[in-house]
C-alpha positions as CSV (number, residue, x, y, z in Angstrom):
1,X,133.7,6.5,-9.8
2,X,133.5,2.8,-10.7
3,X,131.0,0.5,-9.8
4,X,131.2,-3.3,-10.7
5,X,128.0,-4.7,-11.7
6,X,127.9,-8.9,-10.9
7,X,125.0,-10.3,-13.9
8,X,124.9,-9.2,-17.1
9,X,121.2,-9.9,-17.5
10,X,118.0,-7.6,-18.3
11,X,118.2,-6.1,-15.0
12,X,122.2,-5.8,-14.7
13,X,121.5,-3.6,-18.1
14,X,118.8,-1.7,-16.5
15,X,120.4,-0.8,-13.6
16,X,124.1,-0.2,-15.5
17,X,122.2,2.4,-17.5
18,X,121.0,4.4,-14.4
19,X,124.1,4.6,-13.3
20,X,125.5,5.5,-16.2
21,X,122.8,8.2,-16.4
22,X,124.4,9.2,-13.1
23,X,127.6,9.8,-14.7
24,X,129.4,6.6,-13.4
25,X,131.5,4.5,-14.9
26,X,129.7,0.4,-14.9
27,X,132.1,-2.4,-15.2
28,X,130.6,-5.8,-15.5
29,X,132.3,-8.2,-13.4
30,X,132.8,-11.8,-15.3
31,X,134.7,-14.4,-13.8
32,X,138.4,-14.6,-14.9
33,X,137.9,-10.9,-16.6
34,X,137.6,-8.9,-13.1
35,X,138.3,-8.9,-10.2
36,X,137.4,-7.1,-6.7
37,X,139.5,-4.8,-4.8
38,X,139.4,-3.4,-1.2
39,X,136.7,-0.6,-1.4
40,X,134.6,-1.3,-4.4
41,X,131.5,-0.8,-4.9
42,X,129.6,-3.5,-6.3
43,X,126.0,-3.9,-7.4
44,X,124.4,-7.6,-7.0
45,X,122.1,-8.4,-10.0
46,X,121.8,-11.8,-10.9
47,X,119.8,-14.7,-9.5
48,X,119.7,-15.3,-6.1
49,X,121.0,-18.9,-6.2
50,X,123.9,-17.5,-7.9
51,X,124.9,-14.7,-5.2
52,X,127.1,-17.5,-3.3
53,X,129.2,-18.9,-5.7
54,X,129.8,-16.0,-7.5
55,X,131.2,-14.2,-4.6
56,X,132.8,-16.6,-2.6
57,X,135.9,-15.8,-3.8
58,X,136.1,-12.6,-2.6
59,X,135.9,-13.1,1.0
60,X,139.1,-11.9,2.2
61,X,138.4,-8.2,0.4
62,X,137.8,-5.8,2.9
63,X,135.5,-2.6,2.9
64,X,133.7,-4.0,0.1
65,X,130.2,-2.0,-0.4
66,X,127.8,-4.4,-1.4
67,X,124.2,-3.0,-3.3
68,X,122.0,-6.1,-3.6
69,X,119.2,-5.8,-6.6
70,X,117.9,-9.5,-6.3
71,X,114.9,-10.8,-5.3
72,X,114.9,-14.5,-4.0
73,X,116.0,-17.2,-1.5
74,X,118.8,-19.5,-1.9
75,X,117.4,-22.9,-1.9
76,X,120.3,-24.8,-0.4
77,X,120.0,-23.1,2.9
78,X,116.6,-20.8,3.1
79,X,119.0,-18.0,3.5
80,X,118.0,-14.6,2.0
81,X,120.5,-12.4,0.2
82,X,121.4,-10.6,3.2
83,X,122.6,-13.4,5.3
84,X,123.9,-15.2,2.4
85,X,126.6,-12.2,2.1
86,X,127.2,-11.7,6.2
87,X,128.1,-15.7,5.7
88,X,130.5,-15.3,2.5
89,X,132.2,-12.1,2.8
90,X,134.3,-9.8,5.3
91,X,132.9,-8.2,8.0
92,X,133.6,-5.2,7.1
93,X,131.2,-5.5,4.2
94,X,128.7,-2.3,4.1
95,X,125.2,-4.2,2.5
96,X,122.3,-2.5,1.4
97,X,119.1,-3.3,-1.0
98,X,118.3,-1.8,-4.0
99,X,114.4,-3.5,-4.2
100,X,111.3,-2.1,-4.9
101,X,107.9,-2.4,-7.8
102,X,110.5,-2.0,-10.8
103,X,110.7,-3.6,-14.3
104,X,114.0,-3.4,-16.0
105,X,112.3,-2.9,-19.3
106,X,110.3,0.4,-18.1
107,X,113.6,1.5,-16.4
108,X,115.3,1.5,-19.7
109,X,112.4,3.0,-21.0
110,X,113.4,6.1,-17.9
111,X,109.1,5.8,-17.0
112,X,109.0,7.6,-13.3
113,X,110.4,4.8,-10.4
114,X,109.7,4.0,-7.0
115,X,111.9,1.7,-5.2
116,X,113.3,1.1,-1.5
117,X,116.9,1.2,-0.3
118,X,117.6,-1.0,2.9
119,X,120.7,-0.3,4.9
120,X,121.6,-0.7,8.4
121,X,124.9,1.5,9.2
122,X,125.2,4.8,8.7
123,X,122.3,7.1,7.2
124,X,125.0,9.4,5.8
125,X,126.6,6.8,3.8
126,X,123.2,5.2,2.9
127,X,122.8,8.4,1.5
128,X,126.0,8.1,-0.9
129,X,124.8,4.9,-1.3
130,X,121.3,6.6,-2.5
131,X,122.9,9.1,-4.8
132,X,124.5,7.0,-7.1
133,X,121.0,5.5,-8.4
134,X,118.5,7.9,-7.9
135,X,117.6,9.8,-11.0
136,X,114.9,12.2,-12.0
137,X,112.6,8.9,-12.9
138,X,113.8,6.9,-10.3
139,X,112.7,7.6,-7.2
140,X,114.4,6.0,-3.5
141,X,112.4,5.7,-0.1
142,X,115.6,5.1,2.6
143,X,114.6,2.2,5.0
144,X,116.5,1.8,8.2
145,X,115.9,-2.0,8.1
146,X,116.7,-4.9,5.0
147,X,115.2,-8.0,5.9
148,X,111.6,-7.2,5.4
149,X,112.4,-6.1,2.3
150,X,114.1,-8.8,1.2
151,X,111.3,-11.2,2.2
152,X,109.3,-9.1,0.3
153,X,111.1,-9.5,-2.8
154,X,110.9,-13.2,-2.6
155,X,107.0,-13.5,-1.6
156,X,106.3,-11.3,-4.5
157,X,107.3,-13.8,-6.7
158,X,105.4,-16.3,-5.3
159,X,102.2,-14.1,-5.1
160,X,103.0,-13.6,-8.7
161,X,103.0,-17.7,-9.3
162,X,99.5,-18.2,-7.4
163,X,98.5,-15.4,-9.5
164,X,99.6,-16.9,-12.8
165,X,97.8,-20.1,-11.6
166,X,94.5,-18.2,-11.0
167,X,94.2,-16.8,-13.9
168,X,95.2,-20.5,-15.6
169,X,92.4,-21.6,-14.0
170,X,90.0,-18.8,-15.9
171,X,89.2,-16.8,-12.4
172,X,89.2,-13.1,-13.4
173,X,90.5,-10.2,-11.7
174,X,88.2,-10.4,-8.3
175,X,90.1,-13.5,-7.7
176,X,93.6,-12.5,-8.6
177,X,93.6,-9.0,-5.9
178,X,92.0,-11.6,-3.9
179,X,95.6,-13.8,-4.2
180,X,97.3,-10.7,-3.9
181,X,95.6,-9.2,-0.8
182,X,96.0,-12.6,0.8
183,X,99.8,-12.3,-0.5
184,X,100.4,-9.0,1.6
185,X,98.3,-10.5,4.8
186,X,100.7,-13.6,4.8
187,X,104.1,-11.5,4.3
188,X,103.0,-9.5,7.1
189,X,102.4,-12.7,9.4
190,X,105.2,-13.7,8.7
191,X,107.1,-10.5,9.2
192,X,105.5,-10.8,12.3
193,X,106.4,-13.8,13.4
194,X,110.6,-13.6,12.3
195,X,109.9,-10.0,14.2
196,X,111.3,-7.9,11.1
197,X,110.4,-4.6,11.5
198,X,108.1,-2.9,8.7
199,X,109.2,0.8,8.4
200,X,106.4,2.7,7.3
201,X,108.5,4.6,4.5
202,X,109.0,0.8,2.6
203,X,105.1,0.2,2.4
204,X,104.8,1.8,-1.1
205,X,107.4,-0.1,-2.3
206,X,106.6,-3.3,-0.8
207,X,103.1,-3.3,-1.5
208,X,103.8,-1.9,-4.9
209,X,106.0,-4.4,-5.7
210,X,103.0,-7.2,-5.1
211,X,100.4,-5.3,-6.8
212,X,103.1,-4.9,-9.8
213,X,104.5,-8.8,-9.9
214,X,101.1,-10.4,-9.4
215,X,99.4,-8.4,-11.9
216,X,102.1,-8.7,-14.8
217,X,100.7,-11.3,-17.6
218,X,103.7,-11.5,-19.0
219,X,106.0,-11.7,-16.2
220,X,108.1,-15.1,-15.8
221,X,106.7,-16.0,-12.6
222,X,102.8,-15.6,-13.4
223,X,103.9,-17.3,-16.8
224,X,105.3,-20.6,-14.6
225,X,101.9,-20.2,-12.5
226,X,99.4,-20.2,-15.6
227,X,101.8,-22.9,-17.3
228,X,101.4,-25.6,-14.6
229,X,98.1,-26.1,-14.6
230,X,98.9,-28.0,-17.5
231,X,102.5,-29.0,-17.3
232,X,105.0,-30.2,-14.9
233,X,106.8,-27.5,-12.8
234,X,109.7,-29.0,-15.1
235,X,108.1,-28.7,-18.2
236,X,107.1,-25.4,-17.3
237,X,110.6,-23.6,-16.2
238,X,111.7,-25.0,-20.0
239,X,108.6,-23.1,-21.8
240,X,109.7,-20.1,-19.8
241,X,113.3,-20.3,-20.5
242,X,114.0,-18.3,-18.0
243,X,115.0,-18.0,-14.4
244,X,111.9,-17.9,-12.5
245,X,112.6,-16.8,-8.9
246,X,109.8,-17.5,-7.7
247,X,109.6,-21.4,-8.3
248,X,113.1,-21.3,-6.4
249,X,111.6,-19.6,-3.5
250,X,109.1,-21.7,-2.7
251,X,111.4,-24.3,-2.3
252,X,112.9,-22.6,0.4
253,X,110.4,-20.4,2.1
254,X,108.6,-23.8,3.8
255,X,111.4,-24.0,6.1
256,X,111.7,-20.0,6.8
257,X,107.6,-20.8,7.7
258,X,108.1,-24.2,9.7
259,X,110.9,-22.1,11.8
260,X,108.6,-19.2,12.4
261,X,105.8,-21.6,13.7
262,X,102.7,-19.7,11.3
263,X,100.6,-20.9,9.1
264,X,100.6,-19.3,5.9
265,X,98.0,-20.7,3.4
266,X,98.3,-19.3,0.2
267,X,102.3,-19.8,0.5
């Protein structure tokens, strides 16, 4: 089988290698080398912001399957990755998400994996779905349900900001699970309030994931929080050099928050 992998990143590497450990063939998709065809499979792992332009094209493809590894929200419209693909693509379009406490360099590494697998159709071709990526060290909870996850993803990064700025500030660790405990509190509120359901089977993953991203020194998001106590968030995003998902996200999530009507402190 061939999958078509769309970012070419640490992650896209980490992810093409469990695949490949799965015996699949991994095709990166670059624009003008590759294209999409009706019935691919295609795994999502570059930066949110980049999800819509790099698929728009491909809109008119039908019975796409669509396996979504990003964490974020676009900032143009507050959209998470979800909606951003039931907007561009056809509707025939199987999604799920791939998202969990995972970093690409201990992946590589093949260190024992948790992570969750949102879908919404059918639990036997979630399972397919499940089988192409789960390995003897990566391990995949199923979760009937993908936008709590994907708001998880994105708050993550931000508890891993407020985290970064903490610890910039020279509080130790009682005030960093502090920010992180307050982190999980406020995703829940706001779960509650957008009523996205919280399937007991994601909890390990989601929570993981927090506990992972906020306590991970050298992590590009706590790296952005620690650096702006001192810089510009502008200056900052260059020291970093990197994307930093979470400095996108919280240009986005006030308006998810201001729709819900709940007041999230820390966020």
């Amino acid at each position: 089988m061939i999958i078509k992998v769309i970012g070419k990143g640490a992650w896209g590497t980490s992810i093409t290698q469990v695949l490949q450990d799965n015996g699949h063939n991994v095709v990166f998709l670059q624009r003008g080398f590759a294209t999409v065809n009706d019935g691919d499979t295609v795994v999502l792992t570059l930066p949110t912001n980049a999800i819509r332009d790099a698929l728009s094209s491909f809109s008119s493809v039908k019975r796409l399957q669509v396996v979504n590894c990003t964490k974020g929200i676009e900032i143009t419209t507050a959209k998470l990755p979800y909606e951003i693909i039931k907007e561009i693509l056809h509707p025939s379009t199987k999604y799920y998400s791939l998202l969990g406490p995972s970093f690409d360099s201990e992946l590589q590494e093949k260190m024992p994996t948790l992570v969750n697998l949102g879908y919404t159709g059918s639990v036997t071709q979630a399972q397919k779905i499940k089988a192409l990526f789960e390995t003897d060290y990566l391990r995949i909870h199923m979760v009937h349900h993908i936008p709590s996850l994907e708001l998880a993803g994105a708050m993550k990064n931000i508890c891993a900001v407020a985290c970064g700025i903490s610890d910039g500030l020279r509080f130790g660790m009682n005030t960093r699970t502090k920010v992180i405990i307050t982190a999980i509190e406020e995703y829940y509120l706001l779960c509650k309030a957008l009523n996205y359901s919280i399937d007991e089977r994601a909890i390990g993953g989601i929570i993981g994931d927090f506990m992972l991203t906020g306590n991970s020194e050298t992590s590009r998001n706590f790296q952005f929080g620690k650096l702006i106590i001192n810089n510009s968030a502008e200056q900052a995003i260059k020291k970093v050099n990197a994307t930093v998902e979470g400095y996108a996200s919280l240009q986005a999530i006030s308006e998810i928050v201001s729709k819900a009507n709940v007041t999230l402190p820390l966020v």
